[in-house]
PDB file of N, CA, C and O in Angstrom:
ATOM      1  N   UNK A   1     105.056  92.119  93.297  1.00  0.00           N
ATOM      2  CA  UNK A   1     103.736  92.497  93.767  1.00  0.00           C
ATOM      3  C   UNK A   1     102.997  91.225  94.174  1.00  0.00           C
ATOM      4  O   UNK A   1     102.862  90.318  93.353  1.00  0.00           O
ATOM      5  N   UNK A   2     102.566  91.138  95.282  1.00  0.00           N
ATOM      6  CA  UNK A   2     101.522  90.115  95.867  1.00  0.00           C
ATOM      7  C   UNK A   2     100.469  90.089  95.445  1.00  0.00           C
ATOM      8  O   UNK A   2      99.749  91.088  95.440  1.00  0.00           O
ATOM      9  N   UNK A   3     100.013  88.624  94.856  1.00  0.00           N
ATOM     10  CA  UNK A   3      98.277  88.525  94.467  1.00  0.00           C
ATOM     11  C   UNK A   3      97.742  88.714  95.604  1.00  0.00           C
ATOM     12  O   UNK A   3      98.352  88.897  96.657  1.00  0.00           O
ATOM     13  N   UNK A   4      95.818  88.658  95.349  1.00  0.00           N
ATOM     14  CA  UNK A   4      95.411  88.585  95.658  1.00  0.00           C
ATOM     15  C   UNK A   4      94.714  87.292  96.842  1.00  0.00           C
ATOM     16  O   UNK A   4      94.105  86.330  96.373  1.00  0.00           O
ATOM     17  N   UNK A   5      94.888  87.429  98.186  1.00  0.00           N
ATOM     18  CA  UNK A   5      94.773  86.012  98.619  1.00  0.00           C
ATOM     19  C   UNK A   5      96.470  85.410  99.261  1.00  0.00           C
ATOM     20  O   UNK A   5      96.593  84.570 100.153  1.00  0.00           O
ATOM     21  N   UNK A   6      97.047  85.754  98.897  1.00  0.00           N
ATOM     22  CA  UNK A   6      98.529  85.490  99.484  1.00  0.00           C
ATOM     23  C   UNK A   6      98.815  86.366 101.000  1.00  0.00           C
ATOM     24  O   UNK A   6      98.103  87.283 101.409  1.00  0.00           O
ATOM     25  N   UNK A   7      99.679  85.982 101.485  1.00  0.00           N
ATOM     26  CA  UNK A   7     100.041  86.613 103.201  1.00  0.00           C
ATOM     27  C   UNK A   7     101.233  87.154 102.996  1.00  0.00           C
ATOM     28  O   UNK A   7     102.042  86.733 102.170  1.00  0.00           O
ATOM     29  N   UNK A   8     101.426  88.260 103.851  1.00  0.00           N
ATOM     30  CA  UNK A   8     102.785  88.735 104.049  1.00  0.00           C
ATOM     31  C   UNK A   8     102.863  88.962 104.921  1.00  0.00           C
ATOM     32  O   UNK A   8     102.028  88.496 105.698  1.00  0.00           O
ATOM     33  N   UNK A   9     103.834  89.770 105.390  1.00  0.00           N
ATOM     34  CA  UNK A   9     104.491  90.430 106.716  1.00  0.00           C
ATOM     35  C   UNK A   9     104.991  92.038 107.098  1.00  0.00           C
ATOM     36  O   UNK A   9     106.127  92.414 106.808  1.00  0.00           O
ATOM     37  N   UNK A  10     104.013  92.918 107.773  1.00  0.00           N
ATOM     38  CA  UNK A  10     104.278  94.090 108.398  1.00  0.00           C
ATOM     39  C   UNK A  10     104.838  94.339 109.496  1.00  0.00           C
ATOM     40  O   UNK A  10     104.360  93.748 110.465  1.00  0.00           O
ATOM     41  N   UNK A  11     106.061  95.307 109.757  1.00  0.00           N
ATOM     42  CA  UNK A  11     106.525  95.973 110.764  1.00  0.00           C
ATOM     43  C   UNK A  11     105.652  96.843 111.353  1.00  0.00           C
ATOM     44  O   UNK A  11     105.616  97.987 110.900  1.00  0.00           O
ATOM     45  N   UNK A  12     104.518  96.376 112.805  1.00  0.00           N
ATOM     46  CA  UNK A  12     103.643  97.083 113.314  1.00  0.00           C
ATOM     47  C   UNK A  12     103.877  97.425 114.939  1.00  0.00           C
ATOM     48  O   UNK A  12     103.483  96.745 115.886  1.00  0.00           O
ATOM     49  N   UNK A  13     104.536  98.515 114.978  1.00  0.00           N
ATOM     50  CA  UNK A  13     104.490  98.565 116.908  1.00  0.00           C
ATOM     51  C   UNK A  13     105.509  97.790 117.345  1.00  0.00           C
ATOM     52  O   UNK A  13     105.516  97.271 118.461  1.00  0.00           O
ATOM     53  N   UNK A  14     106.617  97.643 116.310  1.00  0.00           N
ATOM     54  CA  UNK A  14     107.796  96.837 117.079  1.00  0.00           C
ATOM     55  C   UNK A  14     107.593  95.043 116.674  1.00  0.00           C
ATOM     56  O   UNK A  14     108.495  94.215 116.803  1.00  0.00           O
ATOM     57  N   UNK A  15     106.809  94.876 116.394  1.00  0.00           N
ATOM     58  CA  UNK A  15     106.288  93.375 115.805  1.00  0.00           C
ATOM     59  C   UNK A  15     105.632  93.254 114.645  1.00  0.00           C
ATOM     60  O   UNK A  15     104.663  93.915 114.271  1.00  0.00           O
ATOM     61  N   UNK A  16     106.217  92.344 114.059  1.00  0.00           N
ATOM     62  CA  UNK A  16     105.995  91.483 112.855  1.00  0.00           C
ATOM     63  C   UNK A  16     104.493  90.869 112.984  1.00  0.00           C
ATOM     64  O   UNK A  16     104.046  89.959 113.682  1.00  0.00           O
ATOM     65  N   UNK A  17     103.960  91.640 112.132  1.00  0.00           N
ATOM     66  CA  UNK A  17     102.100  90.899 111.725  1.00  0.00           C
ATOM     67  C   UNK A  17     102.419  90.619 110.725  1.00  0.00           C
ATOM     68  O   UNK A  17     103.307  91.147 110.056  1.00  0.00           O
ATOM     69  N   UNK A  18     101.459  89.361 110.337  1.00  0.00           N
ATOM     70  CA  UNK A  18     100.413  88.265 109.596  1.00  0.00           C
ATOM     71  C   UNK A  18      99.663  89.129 108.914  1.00  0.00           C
ATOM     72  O   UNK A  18      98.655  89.300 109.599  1.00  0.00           O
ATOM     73  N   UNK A  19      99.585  89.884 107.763  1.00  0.00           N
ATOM     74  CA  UNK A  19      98.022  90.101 106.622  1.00  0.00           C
ATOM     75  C   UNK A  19      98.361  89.008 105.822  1.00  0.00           C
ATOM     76  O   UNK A  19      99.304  88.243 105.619  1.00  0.00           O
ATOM     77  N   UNK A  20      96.520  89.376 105.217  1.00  0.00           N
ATOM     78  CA  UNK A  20      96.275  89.191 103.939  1.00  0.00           C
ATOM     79  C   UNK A  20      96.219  90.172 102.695  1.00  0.00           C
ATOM     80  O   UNK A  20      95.828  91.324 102.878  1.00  0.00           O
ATOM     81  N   UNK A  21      96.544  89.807 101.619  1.00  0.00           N
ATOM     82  CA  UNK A  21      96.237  90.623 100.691  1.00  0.00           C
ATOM     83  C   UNK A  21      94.972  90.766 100.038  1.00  0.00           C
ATOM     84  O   UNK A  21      94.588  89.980  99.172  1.00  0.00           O
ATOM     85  N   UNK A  22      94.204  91.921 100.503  1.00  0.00           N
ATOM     86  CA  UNK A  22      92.536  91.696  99.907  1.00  0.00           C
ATOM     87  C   UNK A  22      92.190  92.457  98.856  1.00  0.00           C
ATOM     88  O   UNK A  22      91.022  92.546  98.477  1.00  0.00           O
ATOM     89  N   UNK A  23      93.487  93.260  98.122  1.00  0.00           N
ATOM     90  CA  UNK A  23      92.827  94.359  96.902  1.00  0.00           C
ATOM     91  C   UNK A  23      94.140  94.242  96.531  1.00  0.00           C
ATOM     92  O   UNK A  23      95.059  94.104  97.339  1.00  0.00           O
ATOM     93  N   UNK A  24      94.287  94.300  95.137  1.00  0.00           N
ATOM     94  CA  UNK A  24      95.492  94.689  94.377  1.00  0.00           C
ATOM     95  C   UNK A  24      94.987  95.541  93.127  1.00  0.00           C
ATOM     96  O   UNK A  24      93.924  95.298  92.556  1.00  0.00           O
ATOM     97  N   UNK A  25      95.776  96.467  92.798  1.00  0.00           N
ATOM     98  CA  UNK A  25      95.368  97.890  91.834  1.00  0.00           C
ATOM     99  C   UNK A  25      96.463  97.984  91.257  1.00  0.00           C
ATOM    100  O   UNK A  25      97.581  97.644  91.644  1.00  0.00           O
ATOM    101  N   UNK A  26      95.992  98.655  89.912  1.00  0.00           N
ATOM    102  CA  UNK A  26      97.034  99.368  89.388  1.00  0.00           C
ATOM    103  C   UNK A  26      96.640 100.569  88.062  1.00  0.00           C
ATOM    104  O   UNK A  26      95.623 100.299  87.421  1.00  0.00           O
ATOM    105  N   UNK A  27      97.077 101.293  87.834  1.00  0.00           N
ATOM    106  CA  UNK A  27      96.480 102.112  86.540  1.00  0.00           C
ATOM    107  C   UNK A  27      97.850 102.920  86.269  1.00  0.00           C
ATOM    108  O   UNK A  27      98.860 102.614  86.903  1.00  0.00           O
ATOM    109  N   UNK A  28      97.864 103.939  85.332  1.00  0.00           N
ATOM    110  CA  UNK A  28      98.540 104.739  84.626  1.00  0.00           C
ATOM    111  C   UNK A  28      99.821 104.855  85.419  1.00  0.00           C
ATOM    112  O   UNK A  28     100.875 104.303  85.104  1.00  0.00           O
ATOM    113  N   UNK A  29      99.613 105.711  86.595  1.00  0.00           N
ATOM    114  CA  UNK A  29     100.217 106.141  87.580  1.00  0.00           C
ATOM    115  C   UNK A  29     100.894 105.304  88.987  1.00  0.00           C
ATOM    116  O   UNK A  29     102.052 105.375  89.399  1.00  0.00           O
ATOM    117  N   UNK A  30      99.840 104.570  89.499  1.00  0.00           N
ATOM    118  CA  UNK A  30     100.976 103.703  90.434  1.00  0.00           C
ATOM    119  C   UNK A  30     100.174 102.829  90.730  1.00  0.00           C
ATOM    120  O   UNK A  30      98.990 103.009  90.443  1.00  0.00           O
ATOM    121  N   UNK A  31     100.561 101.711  91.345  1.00  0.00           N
ATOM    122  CA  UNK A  31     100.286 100.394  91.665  1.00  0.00           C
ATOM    123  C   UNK A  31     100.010 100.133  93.076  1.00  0.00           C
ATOM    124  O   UNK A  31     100.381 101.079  93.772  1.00  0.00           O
ATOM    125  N   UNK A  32      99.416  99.047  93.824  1.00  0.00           N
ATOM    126  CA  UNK A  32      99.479  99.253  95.192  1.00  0.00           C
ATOM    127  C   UNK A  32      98.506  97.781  95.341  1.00  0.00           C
ATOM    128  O   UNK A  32      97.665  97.179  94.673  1.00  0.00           O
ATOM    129  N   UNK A  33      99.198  97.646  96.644  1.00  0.00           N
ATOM    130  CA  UNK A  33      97.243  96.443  96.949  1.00  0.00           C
ATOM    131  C   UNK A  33      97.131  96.685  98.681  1.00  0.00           C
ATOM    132  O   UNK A  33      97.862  97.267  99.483  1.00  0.00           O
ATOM    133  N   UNK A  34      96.040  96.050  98.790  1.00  0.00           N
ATOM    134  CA  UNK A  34      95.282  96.425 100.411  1.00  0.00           C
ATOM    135  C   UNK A  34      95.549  95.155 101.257  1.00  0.00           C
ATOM    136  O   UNK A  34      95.177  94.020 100.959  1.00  0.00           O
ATOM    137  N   UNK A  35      96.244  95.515 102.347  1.00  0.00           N
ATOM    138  CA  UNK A  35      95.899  94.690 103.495  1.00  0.00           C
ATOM    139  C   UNK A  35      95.226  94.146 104.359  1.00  0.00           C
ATOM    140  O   UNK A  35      94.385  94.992 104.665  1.00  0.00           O
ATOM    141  N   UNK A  36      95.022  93.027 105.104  1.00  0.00           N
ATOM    142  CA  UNK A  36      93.991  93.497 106.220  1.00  0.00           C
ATOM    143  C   UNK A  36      95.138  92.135 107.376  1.00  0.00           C
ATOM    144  O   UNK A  36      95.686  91.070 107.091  1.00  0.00           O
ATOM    145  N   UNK A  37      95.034  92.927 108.620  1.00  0.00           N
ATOM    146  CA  UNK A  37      95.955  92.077 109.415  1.00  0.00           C
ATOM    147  C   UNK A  37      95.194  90.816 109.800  1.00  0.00           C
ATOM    148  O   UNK A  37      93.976  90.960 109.906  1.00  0.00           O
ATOM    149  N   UNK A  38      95.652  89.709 110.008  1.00  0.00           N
ATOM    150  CA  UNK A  38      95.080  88.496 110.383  1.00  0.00           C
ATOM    151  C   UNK A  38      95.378  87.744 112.266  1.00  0.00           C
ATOM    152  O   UNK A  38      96.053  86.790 112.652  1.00  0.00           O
ATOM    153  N   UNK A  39      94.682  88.539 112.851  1.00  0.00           N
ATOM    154  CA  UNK A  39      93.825  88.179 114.111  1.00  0.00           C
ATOM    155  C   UNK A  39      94.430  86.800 114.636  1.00  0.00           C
ATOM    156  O   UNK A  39      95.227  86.520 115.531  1.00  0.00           O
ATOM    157  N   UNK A  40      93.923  86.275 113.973  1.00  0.00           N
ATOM    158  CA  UNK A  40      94.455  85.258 114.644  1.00  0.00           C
ATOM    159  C   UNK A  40      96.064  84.112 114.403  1.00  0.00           C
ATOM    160  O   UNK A  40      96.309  83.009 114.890  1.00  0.00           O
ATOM    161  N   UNK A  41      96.920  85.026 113.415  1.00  0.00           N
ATOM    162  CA  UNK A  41      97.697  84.879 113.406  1.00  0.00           C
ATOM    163  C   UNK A  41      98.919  85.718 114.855  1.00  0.00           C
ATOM    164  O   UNK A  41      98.611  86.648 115.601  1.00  0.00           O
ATOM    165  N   UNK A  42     100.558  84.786 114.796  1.00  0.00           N
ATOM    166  CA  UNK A  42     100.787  85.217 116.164  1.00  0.00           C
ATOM    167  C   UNK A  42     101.625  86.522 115.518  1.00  0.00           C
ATOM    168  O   UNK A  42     101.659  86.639 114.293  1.00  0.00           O
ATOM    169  N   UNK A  43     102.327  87.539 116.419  1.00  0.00           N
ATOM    170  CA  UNK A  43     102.981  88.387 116.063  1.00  0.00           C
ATOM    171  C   UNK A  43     104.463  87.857 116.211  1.00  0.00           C
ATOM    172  O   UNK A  43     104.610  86.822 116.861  1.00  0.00           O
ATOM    173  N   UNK A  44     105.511  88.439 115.697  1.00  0.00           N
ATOM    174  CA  UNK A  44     106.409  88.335 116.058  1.00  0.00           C
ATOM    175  C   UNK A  44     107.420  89.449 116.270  1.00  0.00           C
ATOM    176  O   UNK A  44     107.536  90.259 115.350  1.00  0.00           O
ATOM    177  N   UNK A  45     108.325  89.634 117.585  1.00  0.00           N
ATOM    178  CA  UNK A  45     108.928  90.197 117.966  1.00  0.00           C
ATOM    179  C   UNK A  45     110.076  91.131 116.665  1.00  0.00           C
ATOM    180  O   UNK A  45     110.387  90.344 115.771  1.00  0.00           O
ATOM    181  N   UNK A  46     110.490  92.096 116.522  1.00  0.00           N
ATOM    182  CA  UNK A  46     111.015  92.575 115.631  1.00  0.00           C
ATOM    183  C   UNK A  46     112.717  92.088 115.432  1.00  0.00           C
ATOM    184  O   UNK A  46     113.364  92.316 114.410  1.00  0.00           O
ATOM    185  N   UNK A  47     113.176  91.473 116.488  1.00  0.00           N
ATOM    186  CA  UNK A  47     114.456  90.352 116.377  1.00  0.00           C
ATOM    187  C   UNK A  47     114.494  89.349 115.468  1.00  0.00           C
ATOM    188  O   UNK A  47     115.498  89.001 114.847  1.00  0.00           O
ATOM    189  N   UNK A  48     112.635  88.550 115.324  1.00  0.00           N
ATOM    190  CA  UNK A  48     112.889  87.792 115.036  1.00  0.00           C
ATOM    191  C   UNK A  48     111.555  87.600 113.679  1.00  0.00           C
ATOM    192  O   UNK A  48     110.424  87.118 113.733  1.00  0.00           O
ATOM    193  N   UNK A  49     112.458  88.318 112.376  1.00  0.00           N
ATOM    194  CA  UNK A  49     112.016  88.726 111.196  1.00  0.00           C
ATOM    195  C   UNK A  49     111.971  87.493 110.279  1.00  0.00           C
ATOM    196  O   UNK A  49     111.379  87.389 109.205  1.00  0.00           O
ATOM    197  N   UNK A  50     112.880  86.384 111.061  1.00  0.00           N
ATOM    198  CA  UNK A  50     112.976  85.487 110.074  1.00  0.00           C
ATOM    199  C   UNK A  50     111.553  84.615 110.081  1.00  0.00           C
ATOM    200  O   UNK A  50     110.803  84.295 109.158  1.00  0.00           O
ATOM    201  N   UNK A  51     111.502  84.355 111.586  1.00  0.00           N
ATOM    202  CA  UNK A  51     110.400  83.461 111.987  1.00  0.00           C
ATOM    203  C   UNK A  51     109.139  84.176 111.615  1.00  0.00           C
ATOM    204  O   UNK A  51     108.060  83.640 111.867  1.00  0.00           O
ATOM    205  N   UNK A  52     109.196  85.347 111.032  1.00  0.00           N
ATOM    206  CA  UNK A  52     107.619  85.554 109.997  1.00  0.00           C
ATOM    207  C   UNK A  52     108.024  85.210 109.045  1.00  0.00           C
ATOM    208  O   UNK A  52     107.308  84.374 108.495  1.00  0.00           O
ATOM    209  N   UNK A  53     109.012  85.502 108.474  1.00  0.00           N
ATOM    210  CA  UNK A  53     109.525  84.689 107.262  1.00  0.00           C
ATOM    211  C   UNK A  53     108.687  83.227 106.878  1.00  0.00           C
ATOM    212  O   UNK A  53     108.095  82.897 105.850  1.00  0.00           O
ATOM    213  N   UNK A  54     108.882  82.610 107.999  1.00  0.00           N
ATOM    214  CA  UNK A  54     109.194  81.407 107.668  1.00  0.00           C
ATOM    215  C   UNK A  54     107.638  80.806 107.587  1.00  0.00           C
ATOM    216  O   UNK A  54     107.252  79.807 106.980  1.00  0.00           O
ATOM    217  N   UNK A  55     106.795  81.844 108.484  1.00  0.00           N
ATOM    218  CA  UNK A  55     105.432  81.497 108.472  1.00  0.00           C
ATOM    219  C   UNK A  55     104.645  82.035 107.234  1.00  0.00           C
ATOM    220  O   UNK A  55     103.763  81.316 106.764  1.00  0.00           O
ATOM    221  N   UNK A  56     104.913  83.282 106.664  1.00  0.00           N
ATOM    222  CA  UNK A  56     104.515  83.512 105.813  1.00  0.00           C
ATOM    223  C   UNK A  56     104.617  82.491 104.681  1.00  0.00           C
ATOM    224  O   UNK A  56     103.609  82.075 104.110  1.00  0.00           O
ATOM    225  N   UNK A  57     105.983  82.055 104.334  1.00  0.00           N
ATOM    226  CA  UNK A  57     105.996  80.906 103.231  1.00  0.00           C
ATOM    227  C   UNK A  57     105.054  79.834 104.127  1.00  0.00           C
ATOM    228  O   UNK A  57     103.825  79.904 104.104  1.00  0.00           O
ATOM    229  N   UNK A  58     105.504  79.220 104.611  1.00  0.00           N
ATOM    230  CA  UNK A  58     104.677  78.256 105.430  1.00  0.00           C
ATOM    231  C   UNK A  58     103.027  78.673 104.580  1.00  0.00           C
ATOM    232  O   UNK A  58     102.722  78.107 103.530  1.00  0.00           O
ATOM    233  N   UNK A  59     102.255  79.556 105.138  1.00  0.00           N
ATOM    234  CA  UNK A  59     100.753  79.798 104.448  1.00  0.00           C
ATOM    235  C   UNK A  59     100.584  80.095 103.474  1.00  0.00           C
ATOM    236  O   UNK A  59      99.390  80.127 103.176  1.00  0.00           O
ATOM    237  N   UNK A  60     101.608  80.507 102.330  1.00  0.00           N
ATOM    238  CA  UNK A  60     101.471  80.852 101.162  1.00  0.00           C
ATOM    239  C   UNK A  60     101.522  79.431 100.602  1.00  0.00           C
ATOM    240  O   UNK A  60     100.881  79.335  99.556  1.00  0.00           O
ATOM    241  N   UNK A  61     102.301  77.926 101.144  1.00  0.00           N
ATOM    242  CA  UNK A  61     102.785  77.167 100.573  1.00  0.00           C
ATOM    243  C   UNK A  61     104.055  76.970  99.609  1.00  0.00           C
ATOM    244  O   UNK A  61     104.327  76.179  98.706  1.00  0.00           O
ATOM    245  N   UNK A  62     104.648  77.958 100.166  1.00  0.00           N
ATOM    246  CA  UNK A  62     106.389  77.850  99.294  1.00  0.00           C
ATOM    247  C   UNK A  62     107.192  76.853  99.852  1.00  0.00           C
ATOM    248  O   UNK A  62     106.877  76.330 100.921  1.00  0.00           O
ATOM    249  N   UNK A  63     108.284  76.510  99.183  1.00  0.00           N
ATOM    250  CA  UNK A  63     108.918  76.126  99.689  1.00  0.00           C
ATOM    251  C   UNK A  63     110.208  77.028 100.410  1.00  0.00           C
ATOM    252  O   UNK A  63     110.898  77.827  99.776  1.00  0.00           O
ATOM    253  N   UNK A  64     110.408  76.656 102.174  1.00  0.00           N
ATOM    254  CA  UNK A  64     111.186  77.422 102.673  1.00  0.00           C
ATOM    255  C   UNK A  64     112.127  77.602 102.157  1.00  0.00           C
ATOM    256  O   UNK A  64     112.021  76.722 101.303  1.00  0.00           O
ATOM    257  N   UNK A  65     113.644  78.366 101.827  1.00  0.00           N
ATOM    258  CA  UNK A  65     114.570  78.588 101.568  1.00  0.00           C
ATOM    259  C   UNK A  65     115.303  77.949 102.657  1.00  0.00           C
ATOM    260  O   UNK A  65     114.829  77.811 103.784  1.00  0.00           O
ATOM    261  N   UNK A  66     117.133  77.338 102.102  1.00  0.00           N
ATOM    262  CA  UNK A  66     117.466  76.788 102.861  1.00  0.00           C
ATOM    263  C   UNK A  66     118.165  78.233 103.601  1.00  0.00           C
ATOM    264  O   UNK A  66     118.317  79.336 103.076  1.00  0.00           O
ATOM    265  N   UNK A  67     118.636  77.645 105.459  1.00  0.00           N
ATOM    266  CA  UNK A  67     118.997  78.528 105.931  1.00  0.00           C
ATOM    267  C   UNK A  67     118.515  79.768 106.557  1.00  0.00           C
ATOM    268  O   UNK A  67     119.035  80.673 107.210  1.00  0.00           O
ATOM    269  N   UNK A  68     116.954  79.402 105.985  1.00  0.00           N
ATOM    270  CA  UNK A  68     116.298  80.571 106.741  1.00  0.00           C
ATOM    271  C   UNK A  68     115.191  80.782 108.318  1.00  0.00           C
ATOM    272  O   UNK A  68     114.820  81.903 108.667  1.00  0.00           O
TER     273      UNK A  68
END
């Protein structure tokens, strides 16, 4: 589960978007957190899943994995 404040990556319309994570929940029953897409991040083509990959770590500050 993604904190709050961290980026990921959605399959939207054939391309890979940039959110943020702006709500994370959870209670009895199920868990979940809220998105919001980030504008001015670029999209990427659905071929090329890695290269959000690679941006997402990139803004989270991970370190990339080798090979990816």
């Amino acid at each position: 589960m993604p904190k709050k404040g961290q980026y990921v990556f959605r399959l939207k319309r054939g391309y890979w978007r940039i959110c943020i994570v702006t709500e994370v929940f959870s209670n009895d029953t199920c868990s979940g957190y809220g998105i919001k897409t980030c504008d001015n991040e670029p999209s990427f083509p659905y071929a090329d899943r890695n290269g959000a990959v690679r941006r997402v770590y990139d803004l989270n500050g991970w370190k990339i994995p080798k090979g990816l």
